[in-house]
N, C-alpha and C positions, 0 to 999 in steps of 0.2 A: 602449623601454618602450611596450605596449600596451595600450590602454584596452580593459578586459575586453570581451569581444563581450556580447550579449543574452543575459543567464545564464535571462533567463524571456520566452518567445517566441520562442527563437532560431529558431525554422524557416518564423513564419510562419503565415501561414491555410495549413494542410493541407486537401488533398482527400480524399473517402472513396475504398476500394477497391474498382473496380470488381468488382458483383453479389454486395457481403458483405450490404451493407443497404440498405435505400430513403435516402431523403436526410436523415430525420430519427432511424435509428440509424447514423451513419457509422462507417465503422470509421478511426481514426485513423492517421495516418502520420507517425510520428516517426524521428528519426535512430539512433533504437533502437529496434531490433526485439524486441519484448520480447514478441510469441507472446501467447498466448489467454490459457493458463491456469500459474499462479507458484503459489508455497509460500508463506506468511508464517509469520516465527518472532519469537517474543517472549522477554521476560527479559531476564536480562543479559548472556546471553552466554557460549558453554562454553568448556572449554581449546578450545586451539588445535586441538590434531590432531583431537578431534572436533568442532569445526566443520567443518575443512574435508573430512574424511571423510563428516559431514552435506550439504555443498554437492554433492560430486560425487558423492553417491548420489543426489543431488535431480537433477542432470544430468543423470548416466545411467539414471535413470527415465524422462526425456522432459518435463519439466517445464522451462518456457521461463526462469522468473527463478526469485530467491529474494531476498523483503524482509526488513527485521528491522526491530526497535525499538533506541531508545536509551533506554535507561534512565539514572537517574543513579544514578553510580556503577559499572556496566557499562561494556562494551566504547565502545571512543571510535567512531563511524560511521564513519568516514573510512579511518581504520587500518585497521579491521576489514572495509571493505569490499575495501580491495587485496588484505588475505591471502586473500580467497576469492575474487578475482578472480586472483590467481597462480595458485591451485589447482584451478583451472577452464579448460576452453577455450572452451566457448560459453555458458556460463550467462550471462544477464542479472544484476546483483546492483544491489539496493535498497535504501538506506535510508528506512525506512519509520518514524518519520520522526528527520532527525537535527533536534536543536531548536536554533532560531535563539537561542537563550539561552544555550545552550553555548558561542559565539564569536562572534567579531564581522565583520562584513560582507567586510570583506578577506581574514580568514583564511578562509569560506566559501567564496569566489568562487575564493580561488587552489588551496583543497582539492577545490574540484570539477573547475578545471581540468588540475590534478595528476593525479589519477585517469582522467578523461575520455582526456587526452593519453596515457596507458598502457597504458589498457585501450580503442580506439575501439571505440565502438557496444555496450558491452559495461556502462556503466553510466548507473543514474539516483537523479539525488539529491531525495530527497523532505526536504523542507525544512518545519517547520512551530510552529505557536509554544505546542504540547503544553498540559498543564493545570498548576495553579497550584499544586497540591502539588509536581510535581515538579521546577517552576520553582522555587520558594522554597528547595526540597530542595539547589538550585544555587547560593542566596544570592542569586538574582536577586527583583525582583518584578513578578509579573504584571499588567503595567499597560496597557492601550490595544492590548491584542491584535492587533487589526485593522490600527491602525495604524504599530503597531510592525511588522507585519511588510511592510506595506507600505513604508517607509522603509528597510527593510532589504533590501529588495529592487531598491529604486533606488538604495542602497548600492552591492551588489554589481555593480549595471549602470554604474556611475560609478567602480567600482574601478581603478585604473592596474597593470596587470601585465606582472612581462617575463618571465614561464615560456614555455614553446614554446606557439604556439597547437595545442588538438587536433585531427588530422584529420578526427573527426566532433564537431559542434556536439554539445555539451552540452543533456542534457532534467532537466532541471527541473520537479518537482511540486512541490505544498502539501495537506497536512493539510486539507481542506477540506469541513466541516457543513452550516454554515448559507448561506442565500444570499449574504451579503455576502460572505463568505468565498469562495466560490466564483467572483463574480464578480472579487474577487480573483485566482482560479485561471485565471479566463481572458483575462482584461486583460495580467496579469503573468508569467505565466507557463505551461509548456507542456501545464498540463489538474492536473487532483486527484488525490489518493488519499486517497479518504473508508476511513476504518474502524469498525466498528461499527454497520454500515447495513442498510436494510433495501432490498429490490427495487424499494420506492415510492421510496425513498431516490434508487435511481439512475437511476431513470425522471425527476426532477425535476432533479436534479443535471443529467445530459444536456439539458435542456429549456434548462438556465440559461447550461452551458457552450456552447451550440450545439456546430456538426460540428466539425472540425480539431483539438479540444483531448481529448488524454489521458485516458482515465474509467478510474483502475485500481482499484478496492473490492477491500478485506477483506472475507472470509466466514467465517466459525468455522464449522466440521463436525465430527460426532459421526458415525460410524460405528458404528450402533446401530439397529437396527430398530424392539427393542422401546422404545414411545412413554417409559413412564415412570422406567426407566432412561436414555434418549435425553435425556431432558428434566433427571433427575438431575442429568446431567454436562454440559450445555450451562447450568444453573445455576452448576454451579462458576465458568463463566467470566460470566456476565450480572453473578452477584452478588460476584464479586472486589472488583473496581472501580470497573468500566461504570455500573452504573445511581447511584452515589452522585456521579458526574464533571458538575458543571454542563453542563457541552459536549454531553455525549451528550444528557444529558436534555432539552436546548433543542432540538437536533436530533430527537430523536424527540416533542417536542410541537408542533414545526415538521411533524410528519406525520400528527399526529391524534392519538398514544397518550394518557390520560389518568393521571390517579394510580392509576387502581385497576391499570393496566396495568404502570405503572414500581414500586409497594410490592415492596420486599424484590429475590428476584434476578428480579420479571418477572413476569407474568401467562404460560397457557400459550401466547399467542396474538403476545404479543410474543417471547418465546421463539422461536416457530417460527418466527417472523418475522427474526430476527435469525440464528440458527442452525439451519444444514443438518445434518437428522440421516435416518436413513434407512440404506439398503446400498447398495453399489455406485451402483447404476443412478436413487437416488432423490437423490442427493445432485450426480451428474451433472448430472438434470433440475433442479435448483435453481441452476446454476452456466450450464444453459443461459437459463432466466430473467432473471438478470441481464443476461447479453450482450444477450438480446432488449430487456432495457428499457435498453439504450444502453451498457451496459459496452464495453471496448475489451480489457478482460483484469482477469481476478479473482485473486487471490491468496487462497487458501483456508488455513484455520490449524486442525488437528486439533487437538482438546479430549479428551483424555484420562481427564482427572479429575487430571494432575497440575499444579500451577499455576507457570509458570517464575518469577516473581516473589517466590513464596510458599518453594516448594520444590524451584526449582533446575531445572536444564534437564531436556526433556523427553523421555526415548530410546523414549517407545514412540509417539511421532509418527509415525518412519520407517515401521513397520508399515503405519499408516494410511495415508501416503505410497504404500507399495508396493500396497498392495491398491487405490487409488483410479486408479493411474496407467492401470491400460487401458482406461479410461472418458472419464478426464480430459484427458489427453495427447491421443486423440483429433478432440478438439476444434482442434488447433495441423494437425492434418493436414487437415480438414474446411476449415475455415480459409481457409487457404491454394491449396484447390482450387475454393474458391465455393463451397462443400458444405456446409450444416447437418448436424450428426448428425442 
């Protein structure tokens, strides 16, 4: 029996990649390679075959990962990240995030190592302690956040396990807003994936995690030119959930917005702020912004107008998927050559 390796920090102070960024945007290097620019998908989750039909079009578009949420109720993270890890050959696959409420510290530690061992270099488990509806929704209660996940986290690093070790170390993210939280993120574990953020967002974030640690941000995009339709449907998703979710709303008065700015789904200013909306080439330049303010890779999530939560998976995603990818993709080739677009 083996006492689980370092489920968070396993690699270490990483260095940046030489002539991505100066020393204060590093680009991160972790045991997964997990490329510039990811998909993120929310809800609960579709049948099977069109998930994984969604994974490998998301693949063979040129899109580096693809995150999801866990919902309660929804698809289990774990599960559901192996069936689209079988049905993939290079995709990255994320849980974005599975909730530490959902199971308890051993069964986390040996579900990541399950996965990890299977799939090497090929997955990363975002870990994070979600919000108090959907915790309760669990029959859990949302108590000491902070600290609960901290302990669970030195849980899963104190775990005893005898699965096979995997041949590439395990990356581990957290769910991470506020500073505390993040400093969390870089103490314990191998860097954040903040959602729901703004560019200030990740310029700070970056500052808090210094270099070596992971910055992977969600971006909600509207492919829409026109301002007030753009705006229309970048409400749909501001005023779902987001702006009524304590979390977010400390996190964005953590950046200045005010009440006039968070009433109802947003001010238009937070709006913009929050989602990229624009064509092709405006929503690119939004996605380069982040990386400049320190991102390591974005995971962008198309707003439709349909809401997966509300009403069910989203199939005119892929669309925006496909019309975004030769702008976005790009960026993984640029990338990798020292190249800015």
């Amino acid at each position: 029996m083996a006492r689980a390796e370092s489920i968070g920090c396993a690699h270490g102070a990483q260095s940046a990649r030489p002539g991505h960024r100066d020393a204060t945007k590093s680009y991160t290097i972790t045991a997964v390679n997990i490329g510039t620019v990811g998909v993120w998908q929310g809800g609960f989750g579709p049948p099977a075959d069109v998930d994984r039909a969604f994974a490998a079009e998301v693949e063979s578009l040129g899109y580096a990962a693809m995150w999801f949420g866990e919902a309660p109720g929804g698809k289990e993270a774990f599960t559901r990240a192996t069936t689209l890890l079988a049905s993939t050959s290079t995709l990255v696959i994320a849980t974005g995030i599975a909730s530490i409420w959902g199971r308890d510290p051993l069964t986390t530690a040996s579900a990541i190592r399950t996965v990890s061992e299977a799939f090497p270099g090929r997955f990363v488990a975002g870990l994070g302690v979600s919000h108090a509806p959907a915790v309760e929704a669990r029959g859990a209660r949302y108590e000491r956040p902070l600290s609960r996940l901290r302990e669970y986290l030195a849980a899963m690093r104190g775990a005893t396990l005898g699965s096979p070790d995997p041949d590439v170390a395990p990356t581990v993210v957290l769910a991470a807003l506020g500073p505390r939280m993040l400093g969390l993120a870089r103490d314990a574990s191998d860097g954040a994936h903040p959602y729901f953020v703004t560019v200030e967002h990740v310029r700070r974030a970056r500052s808090l995690l210094g270099p070596g640690k992971l910055l992977a941000p969600e971006l909600a995009v509207v492919l829409e030119p026109d301002a007030t339709e753009a705006r229309r449907l970048a409400r749909s998703h501001t005023g779902s959930f987001y702006l009524s979710a304590p979390n977010y709303v400390r996190a964005l008065r953590w950046l200045g917005w005010d009440d006039d700015d968070l009433e109802g789904a947003g001010s238009d200013a937070l709006v913009d702020a929050l989602v990229a909306w624009g064509d092709e080439e405006a929503i690119a330049q939004r996605v380069r912004e982040y990386l400049d303010a320190g991102a390591d890779h974005v995971c962008i999530q198309p707003v439709t107008g349909i809401r997966p939560l509300l009403d069910g998976p989203d199939h005119a995603a892929i669309e925006v998927l496909r019309r975004l990818a030769p702008a976005l993709t790009a960026f993984g080739d640029a990338e990798s050559s020292g190249i800015r677009p």
